[in-house]
Wavefront OBJ file of the C-alpha trace (Angstrom):
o trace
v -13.108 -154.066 133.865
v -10.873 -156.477 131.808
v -9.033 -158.188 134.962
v -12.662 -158.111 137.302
v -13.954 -160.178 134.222
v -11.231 -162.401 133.897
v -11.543 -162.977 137.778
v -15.258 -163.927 137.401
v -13.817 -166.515 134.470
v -11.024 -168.105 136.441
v -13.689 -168.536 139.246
v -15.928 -170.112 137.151
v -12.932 -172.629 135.769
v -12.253 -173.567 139.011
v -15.866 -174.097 140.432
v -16.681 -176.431 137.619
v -13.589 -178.242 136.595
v -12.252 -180.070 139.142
v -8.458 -180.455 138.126
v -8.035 -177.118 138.325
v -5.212 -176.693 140.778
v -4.519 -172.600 140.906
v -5.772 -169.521 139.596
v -2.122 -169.068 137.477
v -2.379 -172.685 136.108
v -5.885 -171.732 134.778
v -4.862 -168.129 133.465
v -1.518 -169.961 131.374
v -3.471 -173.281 130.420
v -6.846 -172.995 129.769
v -7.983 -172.311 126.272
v -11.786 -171.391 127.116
v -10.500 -168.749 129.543
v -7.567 -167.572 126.753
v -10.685 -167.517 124.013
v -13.151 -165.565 126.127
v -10.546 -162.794 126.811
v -9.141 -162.597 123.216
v -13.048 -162.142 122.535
v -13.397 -159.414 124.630
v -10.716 -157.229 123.082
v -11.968 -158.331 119.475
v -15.853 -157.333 120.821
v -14.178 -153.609 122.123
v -12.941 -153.362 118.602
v -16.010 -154.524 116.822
v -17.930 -151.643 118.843
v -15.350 -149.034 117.916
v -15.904 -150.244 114.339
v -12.882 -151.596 113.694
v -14.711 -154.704 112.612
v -11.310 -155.676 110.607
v -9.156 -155.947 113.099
v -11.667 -157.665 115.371
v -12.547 -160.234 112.849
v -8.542 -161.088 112.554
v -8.399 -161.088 116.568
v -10.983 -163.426 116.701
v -8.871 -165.153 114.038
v -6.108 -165.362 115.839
v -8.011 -166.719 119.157
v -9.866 -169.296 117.426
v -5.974 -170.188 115.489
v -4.419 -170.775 119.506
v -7.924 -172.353 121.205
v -9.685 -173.501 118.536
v -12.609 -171.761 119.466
v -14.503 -169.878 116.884
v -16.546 -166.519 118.584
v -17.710 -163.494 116.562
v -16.703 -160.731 117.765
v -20.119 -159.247 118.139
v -21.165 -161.699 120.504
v -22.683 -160.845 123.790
v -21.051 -163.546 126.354
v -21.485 -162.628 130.486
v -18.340 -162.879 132.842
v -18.157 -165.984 134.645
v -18.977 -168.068 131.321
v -16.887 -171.515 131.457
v -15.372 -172.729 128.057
v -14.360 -176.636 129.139
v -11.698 -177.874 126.706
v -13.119 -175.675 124.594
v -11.979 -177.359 120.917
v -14.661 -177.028 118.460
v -16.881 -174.512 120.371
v -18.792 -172.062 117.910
v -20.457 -168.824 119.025
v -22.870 -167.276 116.318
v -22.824 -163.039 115.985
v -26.269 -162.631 117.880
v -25.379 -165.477 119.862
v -25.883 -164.294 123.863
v -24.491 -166.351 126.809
v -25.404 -165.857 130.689
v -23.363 -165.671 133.602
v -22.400 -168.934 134.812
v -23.378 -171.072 131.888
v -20.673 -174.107 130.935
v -19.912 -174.775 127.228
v -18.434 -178.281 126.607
v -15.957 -178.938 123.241
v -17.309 -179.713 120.012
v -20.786 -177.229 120.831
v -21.909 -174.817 118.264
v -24.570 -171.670 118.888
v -25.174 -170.985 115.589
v -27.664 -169.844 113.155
v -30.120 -172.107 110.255
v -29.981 -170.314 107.686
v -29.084 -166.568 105.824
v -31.925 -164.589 107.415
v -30.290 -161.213 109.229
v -31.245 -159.852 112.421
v -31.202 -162.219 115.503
v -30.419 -165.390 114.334
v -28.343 -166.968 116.792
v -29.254 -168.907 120.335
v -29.687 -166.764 124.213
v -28.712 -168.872 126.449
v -29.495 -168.036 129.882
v -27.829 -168.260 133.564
v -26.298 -171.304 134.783
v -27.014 -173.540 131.648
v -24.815 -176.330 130.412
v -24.411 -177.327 126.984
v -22.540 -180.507 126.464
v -20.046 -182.083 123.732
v -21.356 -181.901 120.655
v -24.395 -180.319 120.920
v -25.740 -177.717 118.356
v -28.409 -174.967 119.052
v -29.740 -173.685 115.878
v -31.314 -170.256 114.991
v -32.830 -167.571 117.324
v -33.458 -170.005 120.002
v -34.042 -169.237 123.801
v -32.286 -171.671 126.546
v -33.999 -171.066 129.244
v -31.496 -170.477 132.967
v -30.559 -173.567 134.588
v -31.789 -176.022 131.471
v -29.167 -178.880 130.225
v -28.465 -179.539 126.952
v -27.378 -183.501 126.197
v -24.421 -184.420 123.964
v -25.161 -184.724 120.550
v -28.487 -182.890 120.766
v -29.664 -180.309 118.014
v -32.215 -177.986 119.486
v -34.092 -176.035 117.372
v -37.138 -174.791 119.786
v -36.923 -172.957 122.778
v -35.765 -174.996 126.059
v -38.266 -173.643 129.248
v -36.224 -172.765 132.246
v -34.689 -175.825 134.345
v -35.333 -178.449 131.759
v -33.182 -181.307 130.103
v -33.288 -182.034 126.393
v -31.720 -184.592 124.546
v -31.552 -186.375 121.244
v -32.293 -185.417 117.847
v -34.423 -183.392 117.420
v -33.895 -182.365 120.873
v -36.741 -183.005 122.887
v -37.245 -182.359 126.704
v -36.525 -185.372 129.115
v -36.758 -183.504 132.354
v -38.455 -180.524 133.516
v -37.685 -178.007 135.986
v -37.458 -179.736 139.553
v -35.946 -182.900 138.116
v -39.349 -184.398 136.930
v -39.454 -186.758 134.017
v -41.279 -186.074 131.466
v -44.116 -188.929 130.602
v -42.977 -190.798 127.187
v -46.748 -190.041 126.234
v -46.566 -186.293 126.016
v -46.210 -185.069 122.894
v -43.637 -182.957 123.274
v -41.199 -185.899 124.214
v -42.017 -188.232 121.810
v -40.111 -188.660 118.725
v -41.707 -189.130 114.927
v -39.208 -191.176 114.143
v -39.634 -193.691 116.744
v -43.171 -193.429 116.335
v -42.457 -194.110 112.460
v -40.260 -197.304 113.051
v -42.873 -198.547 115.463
v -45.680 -198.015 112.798
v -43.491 -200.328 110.294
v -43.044 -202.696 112.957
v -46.533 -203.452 113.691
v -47.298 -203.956 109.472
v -44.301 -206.114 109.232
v -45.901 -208.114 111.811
v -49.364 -208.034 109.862
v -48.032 -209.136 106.793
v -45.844 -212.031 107.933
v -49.286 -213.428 109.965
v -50.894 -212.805 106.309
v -48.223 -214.249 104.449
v -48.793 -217.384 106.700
v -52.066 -217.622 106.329
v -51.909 -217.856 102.766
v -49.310 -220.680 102.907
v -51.368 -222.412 104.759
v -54.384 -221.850 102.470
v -51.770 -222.442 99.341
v -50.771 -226.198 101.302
v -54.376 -227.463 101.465
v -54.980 -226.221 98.215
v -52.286 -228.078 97.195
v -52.968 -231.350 99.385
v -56.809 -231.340 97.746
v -54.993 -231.741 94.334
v -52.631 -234.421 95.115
v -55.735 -236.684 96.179
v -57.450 -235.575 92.912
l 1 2 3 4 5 6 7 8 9 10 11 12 13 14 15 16 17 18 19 20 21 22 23 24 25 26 27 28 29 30 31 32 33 34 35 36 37 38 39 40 41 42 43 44 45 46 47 48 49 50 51 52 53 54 55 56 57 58 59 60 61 62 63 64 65 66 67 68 69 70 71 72 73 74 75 76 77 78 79 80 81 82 83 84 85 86 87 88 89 90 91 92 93 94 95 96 97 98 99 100 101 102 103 104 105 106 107 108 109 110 111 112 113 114 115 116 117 118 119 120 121 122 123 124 125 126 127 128 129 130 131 132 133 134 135 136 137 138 139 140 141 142 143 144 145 146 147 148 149 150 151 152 153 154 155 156 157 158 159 160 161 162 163 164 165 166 167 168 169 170 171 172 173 174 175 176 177 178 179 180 181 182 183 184 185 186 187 188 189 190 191 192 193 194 195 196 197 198 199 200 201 202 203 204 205 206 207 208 209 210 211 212 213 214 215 216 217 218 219 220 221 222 223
């Protein structure tokens, strides 16, 4: 079970990083692939309740990859870790098959509620550098997450979402999503546009009024 896993994971290394040169460089080199295994011995011993000596496993993995997974995490063979530093996996986090993780992306939690309260992300997803999915979340298979986004809704199936808060940019298919649609736009665009437009008002009022103050003042000159 172990080494058809680890197959799935070197396959996946090499399908979606392209300087991979060999199955043996991958198995030595690569931290995501190094992490994922070390988390599947410290998720055996989490099951068998030996949640003390997963915990320090997962230590010791997250010490040599820097990449932080609970041991009770549910991640699919075939999962691709790229780079890899800075990666955080939540406890009720769940990761699909084929799905690449970029450095620097967290699937963690918003607050101290129990029960699920960690992101699924489906099949053949991609979350990119930076990018932090917050509470009990579902990425739907095949979506894209930007870098830098926070998502804190659920991502349909196929889409792309970006920005902060992360809002959807393209939908399944590769259509783009109409800036009018609610769900794309962003309040705080919408805000800076609002003070904008009253900026404008007030410096046509304030002009007015100089020009009202001028003939007023003009009038008393000739008085």
């Amino acid at each position: 079970m172990f080494f058809s896993r680890l197959r799935r994971d070197i396959a996946a290394a090499r399908q979606n990083d392209p300087a991979a040169r060999s199955a043996l460089e991958i198995v030595l080199t690569y931290p995501g692939v190094h992490a994922l295994s070390w988390h599947r011995f410290a998720n055996r011993l989490y099951k068998m309740h030996l949640k003390l000596f997963a915990s320090m496993a997962s230590r010791w993995a997250k010490f040599t990859t820097g990449i932080e997974i609970h041991p009770a995490a549910k991640i699919s063979a075939g999962v691709f870790i790229d780079h890899g530093s800075g990666v955080v996996i939540g406890e009720t986090a769940e990761v699909g098959e084929g799905t690449v993780l970029y450095q620097g992306c967290t699937l963690g939690g918003t607050g101290k509620q129990t029960g699920k309260r960690h992101p699924t992300v489906g099949k053949n997803c991609v979350i990119s550098a930076g990018a932090k999915v917050l509470g009990s979340v579902v990425i739907g298979d095949r979506a894209k997450v930007g870098a830098g986004a926070v998502v804190l809704k659920d991502v349909p199936p196929g889409a792309t979402v970006v920005g902060v808060p992360a809002r959807i940019v393209k939908t399944d298919g590769g259509h783009r999503v109409p800036d009018l649609l609610q769900d794309s736009s962003d309040p705080f665009l919408k805000e800076l546009c609002a003070l904008r437009e009253r900026t404008f008002a007030l410096e046509r009022e304030i002009s007015e009024l100089k020009k009202l103050l001028k003939i007023e003042e003009d009038k008393n000159e000739n008085l």
